[in-house]
Steps between C-alpha positions, in 0.01 A plus 500: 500500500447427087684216377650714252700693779625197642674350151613579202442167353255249511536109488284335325406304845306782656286601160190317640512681793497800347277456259248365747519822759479681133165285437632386188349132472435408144842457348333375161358855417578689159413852602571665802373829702770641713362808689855698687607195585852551744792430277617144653145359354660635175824361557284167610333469193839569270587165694216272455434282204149489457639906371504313183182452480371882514421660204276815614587720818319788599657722781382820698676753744341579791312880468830687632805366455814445595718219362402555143867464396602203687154353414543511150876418485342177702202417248781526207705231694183275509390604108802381424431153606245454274527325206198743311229732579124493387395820717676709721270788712670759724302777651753754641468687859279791511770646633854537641675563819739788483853300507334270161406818343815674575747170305335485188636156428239306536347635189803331336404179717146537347702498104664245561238278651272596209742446192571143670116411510419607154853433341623187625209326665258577148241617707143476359335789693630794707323670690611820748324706728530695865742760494216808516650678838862437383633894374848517545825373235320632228587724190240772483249498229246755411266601279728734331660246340422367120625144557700343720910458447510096434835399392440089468687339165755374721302349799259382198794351298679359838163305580452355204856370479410362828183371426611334187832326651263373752239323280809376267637314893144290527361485194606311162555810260199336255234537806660834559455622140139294499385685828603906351269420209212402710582777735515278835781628663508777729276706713125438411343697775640821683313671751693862573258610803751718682546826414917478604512316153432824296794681671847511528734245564165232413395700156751411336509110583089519456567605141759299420281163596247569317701590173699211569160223550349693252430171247360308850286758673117424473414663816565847642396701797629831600384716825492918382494626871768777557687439138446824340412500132773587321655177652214316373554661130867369504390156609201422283694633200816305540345160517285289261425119606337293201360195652311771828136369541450657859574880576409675797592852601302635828615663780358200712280643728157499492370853466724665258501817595803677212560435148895461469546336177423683177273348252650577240897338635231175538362484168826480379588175647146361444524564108852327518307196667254311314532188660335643790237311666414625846529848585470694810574901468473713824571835596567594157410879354211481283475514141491854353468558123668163431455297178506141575710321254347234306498157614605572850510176713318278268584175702328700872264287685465645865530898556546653811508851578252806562203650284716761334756260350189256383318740285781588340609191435118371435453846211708279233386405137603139518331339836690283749462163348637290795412735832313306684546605890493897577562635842413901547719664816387851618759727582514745734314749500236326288132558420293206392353626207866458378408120460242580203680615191728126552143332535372637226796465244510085667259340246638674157929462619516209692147317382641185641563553858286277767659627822482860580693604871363771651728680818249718729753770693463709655120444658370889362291472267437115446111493595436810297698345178304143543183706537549684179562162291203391634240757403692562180315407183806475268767408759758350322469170705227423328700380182808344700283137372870333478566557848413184745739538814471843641811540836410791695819505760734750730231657740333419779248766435296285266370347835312839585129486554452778200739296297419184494104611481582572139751225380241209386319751293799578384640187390142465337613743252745286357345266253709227499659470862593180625721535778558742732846544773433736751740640742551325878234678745666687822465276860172696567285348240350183600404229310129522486599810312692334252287236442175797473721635261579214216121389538442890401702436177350201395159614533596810293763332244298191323817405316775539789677142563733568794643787721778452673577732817882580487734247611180259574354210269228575257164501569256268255208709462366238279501254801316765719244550255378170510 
């Protein structure tokens, strides 16, 4: 039988025990990873005092759930504890059993857990994910609807009173006012990657803390999947964050396969945000008759998002002065030949970029696009000369016979290529293959340096040349 159905309380005598059945050995640890652990490890760890010494806990439910109430009313007991919080990760259950679903109160739980990590415990970085088979407790919201009804100057105002009387409690009021001018307080990183966030009862609280860490956030992630748009339009509208240097908005999957957010909603936000550095746009509507306002993201340096997006962004008077990484994502469904307007607008809007990201999905059409570059007299690789690391990731297919036949030629038509990352071969390729394959490039690439095979070390094709 579990210890926790045997007491309500634990002495601090039998902690060891516990915590060795628990596997818990290294009591001088600052971050811990707590996957549905039973609630008496919980109530364990509330007791110990190396607790102190944790300042980042990441936690995940099991797949399908059924203590996500008492879990989280547990984890608050043990957040509590701490004295402050550098990151905090929870990834929800995929879903819940029937009775959970049917007492919506542990969405409260959830609330209350979060506005302790972020208000009380300063948390540095948030992150929040799971949740993508959870459906029930929720206010509808569809596509009918021009924004969402947020009603948040009271939660706003009640957490900054908060927030405030809590700096005032540990720090001397001249560090406090010293720290607000250099923006160091608060959330710098929030990661919102479950959809439950964008609705009802979560919207509101989402909005709220990011209005309310608005001076601190430098980082922000949000996951589109199953918000409609006019929730997004209400969202990216109501907030602007001066210090963000990181945005990402995707649906976080890997073949995007709908376009939920309007373009349009998302230029908005990016014209509001200068100070971006690092963007990553996914499953957004493209572009249609849409001036591009002048000096849009003047500070960008790596872009991230499909062919569409690019050239528009690329077809500017004023070129990119500090892009220097671009990643191009096909969309579903996508044709290849997409890929060539961005390639050919590279060298005049972004003239400075050396690493160029190249996704190849789905496998239709790859050997029949490579082919064309290479018999193509004007093909706009030709004058990519800026370009020396070339990633060619997300497919498997790049391993085919027909496909990988063409790739050193090519590579040859880049004239300044240096490095090359290509994606992780499938179990049935053996290594004599592989190793046929970078001796291939070199022979056909004078100037290549290294090529690394996904998630392997890089090859020095100057050492096997000699």
């Amino acid at each position: 039988m579990q210890l926790s159905m045997t007491c309500r309380r634990f002495h601090f005598l039998i902690l060891p025990i516990v915590f060795a059945r628990a596997n818990i050995k290294d009591s001088s640890t600052t971050c811990f990873y707590l996957y549905d652990p039973p609630a008496h490890i919980l109530r364990a760890l509330r007791l110990a005092l190396f607790v102190q010494n944790i300042d980042s806990l990441s936690t995940t439910f099991s797949y399908h759930s059924y203590t996500v109430q008492l879990y989280v009313r547990e984890l608050y007991g043990l957040v509590s504890r701490l004295p402050f919080m550098k990151r905090f990760h929870i990834r929800l259950p995929h879903s819940l059993a029937p009775d959970a679903r049917a007492h919506p109160g542990w969405q409260t739980e959830v609330i209350r857990l979060l506005d302790l990590v972020v208000v009380q415990k300063s948390c540095l970085l948030l992150s929040v994910a799971g949740g993508d088979g959870v459906g029930g407790g929720y206010t509808s919201t569809t596509g009918s609807q021009s924004r969402p009804t947020i009603n948040q100057a009271e939660r706003v105002k009640r957490l900054l009173r908060h927030f405030r009387g809590v700096m005032k409690s540990v720090v001397p009021q001249k560090l406090v006012l010293l720290g607000s001018r250099n923006h160091r307080h608060g959330l710098h990183e929030f990661r919102a990657l479950s959809f439950i966030l964008f609705h009802q009862p979560f919207l509101d609280w989402t909005i709220s803390t990011l209005q309310t860490n608005s001076q601190s956030l430098t980082a922000v992630s949000f996951e589109t999947t199953k918000t409609p748009a006019s929730t997004w339009r209400g969202i990216l509208s109501s907030i602007t964050l001066p210090f963000l240097s990181k945005f990402k908005l995707t649906p976080g999957r890997v073949m995007i396969e709908r376009q939920i957010v309007k373009f349009n909603d998302v230029l908005g936000f990016l014209a509001r945000h200068p100070s971006i550095v690092d963007l990553d746009l996914c499953g957004i509507t493209h572009p249609r008759d849409c001036r591009q306002p002048r000096r849009l993201l003047p500070a960008l340096q790596n872009l991230k998002t499909n062919p569409w997006l690019i050239s528009w962004f690329l077809n500017r008077k004023q070129p990119f002065k500090f892009l220097t990484s671009l990643e191009m994502v096909s969309e579903y469904p996508f044709n290849y030949n997409t890929f060539d307007d961005a390639l050919y607008l590279l060298p005049g809007g972004a003239p400075h970029v050396t690493a160029l990201h190249i996704s190849f999905y789905p496998q239709d059409g790859i050997a029949k696009w490579l082919e064309k570059h290479i018999s193509q007299e004007n093909s706009p690789l030709a004058a990519l000369k800026g370009v020396t690391t070339l990633d060619l990731f997300q497919s498997w297919s790049m391993w085919r016979s027909d496909v990988r036949a063409l790739i050193p030629q090519f590579l040859a038509q880049f004239p300044q290529l240096q490095h090359l990352i290509y994606p992780l071969p499938p179990a049935n390729v053996e290594k004599a293959k592989q190793t046929s394959f970078i001796r291939e490039i070199m022979l056909a690439c004078p100037g290549m340096k290294t090529v690394t095979i996904e998630l392997g070390s890089a090859v020095n094709l100057d050492t096997l040349r000699d």
